[in-house]
N, C-alpha and C positions, 0 to 999 in steps of 0.2 A: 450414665444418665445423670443430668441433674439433680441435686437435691434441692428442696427448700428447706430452709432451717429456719422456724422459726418461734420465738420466746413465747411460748403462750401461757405460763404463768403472769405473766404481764400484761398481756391480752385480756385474760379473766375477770380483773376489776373494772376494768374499761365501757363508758358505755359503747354499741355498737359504731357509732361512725367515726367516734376516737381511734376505736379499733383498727378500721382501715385506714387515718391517718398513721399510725405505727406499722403498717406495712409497706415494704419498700416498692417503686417502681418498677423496680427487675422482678420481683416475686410476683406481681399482678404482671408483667410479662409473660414468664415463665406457664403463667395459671391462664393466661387466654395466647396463646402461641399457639394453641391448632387453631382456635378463630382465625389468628393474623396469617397462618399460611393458606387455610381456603380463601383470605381476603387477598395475598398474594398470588395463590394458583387460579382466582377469577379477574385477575389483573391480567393473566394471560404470560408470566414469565417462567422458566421451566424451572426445573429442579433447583440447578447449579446459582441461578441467578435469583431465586427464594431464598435459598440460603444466604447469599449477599446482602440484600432487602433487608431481610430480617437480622442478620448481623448488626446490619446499621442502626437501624431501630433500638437494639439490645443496647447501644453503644450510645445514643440516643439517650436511652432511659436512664444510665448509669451515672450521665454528664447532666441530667436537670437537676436543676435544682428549686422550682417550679413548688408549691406545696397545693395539693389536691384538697379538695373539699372530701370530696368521696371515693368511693372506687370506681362508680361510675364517669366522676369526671375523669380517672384515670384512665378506664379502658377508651375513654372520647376520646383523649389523648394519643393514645398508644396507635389507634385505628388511622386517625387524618395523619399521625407520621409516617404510620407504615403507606396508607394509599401515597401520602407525599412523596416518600422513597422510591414507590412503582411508577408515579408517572417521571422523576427524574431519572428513573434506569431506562425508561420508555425515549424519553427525550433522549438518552446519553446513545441509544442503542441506534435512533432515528439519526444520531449526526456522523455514528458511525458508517452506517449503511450507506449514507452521501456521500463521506467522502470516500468510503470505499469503491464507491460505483464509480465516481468520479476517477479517481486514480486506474480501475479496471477499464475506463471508456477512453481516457488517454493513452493505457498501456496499445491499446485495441486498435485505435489509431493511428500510435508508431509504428506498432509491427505491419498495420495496413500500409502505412507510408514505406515505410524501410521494406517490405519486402517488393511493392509497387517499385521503389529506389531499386532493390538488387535485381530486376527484372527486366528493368533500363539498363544499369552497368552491365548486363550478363547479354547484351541485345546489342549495346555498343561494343562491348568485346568482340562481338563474332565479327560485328559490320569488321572494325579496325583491322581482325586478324586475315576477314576474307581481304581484304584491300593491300592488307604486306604480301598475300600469297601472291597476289595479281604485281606484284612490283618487278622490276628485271632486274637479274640476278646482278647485275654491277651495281645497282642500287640496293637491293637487299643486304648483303654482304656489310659493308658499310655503317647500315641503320640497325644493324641487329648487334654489330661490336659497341656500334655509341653506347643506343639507348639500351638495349639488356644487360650490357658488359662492362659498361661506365669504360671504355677505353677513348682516349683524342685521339684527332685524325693523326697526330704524328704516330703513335702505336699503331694505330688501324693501317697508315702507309704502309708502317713495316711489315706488318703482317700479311696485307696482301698485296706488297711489292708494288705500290704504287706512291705516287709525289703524294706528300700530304695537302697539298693546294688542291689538287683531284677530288682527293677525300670529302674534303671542305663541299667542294660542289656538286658533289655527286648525292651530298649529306642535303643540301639546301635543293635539288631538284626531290630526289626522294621527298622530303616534308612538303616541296609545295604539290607532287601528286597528291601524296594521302593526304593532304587537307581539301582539294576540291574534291576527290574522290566522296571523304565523310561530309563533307555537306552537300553534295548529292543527297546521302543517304540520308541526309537530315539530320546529324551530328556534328555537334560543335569541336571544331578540336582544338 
């Protein structure tokens, strides 16, 4: 716990409002601190962020150098900093929550788009894969060494015993079925 320390032999000869000019601003914090935290918990901030407030405040009082008339003007003081602190945490909390919502309403979005997007890809994969099943097998053979196997028609000749000039055209009939085939379907390809 806190102490206060302070010299009250010194105090003694003082008239009274001398007195509290000799008392320091941290010590007239210290002495009205549960004032300033029911002034904080009717600000409406919780625990963890009173404690902040009022940190600031403490930190505040230790950095003026301001001289009081009284104690009264002190606690004036102490009160419109601490309210001042609540509504800046209020403010600080308000541009949080914006941009947070803000970033939460654009994540919400993406994943709306991009999953609307994989629902498409996952729609046009089936069209494309039903339309290789529908292809004839001297065609198929061919389009599935290019394009899954990355092999040229010279490889593909060899492989399956045909001219690669064949290859070639049997490649360029193949793409132009599955292209009017998907835009039938209404896919671009």
């Amino acid at each position: 716990m806190n102490e206060i320390i302070v010299d009250f032999t010194v105090l003694e000869n003082l008239p009274a409002n001398d007195r509290i000019l000799e008392l320091n601003l941290v010590d007239i914090f210290l002495a009205e601190l549960k004032r300033l935290k029911r002034i904080v918990a009717g600000m409406g901030l919780n625990a963890a962020d009173s404690e902040d407030v009022l940190q600031d405040v403490s930190i505040r009082a230790l950095k003026q150098s301001q001289k009081f008339g009284t104690k009264q003007e002190c606690i004036r003081w102490l009160i419109r900093v601490t309210i001042n602190q609540c509504l800046a945490e209020h403010r600080r909390r308000r541009s949080f929550r914006q941009k947070a919502g803000e970033i939460l309403k654009r994540r919400q979005e993406n994943e709306i788009f991009q999953t609307d997007k994989k629902a498409v890809r996952a729609e046009e994969l089936e069209i494309v894969r039903e339309s290789l099943q529908k292809l004839d097998e001297s065609l198929l053979g061919p389009v599935v060494l290019r394009y899954f196997c990355d092999l040229d028609s010279k490889e593909i000749g060899q492989i399956l015993d045909v001219k690669s000039s064949t290859i070639r055209g049997r490649l360029r009939d193949a793409r132009l079925i599955l292209a009017k085939r998907l835009l039938e379907r209404g896919v671009e390809p």
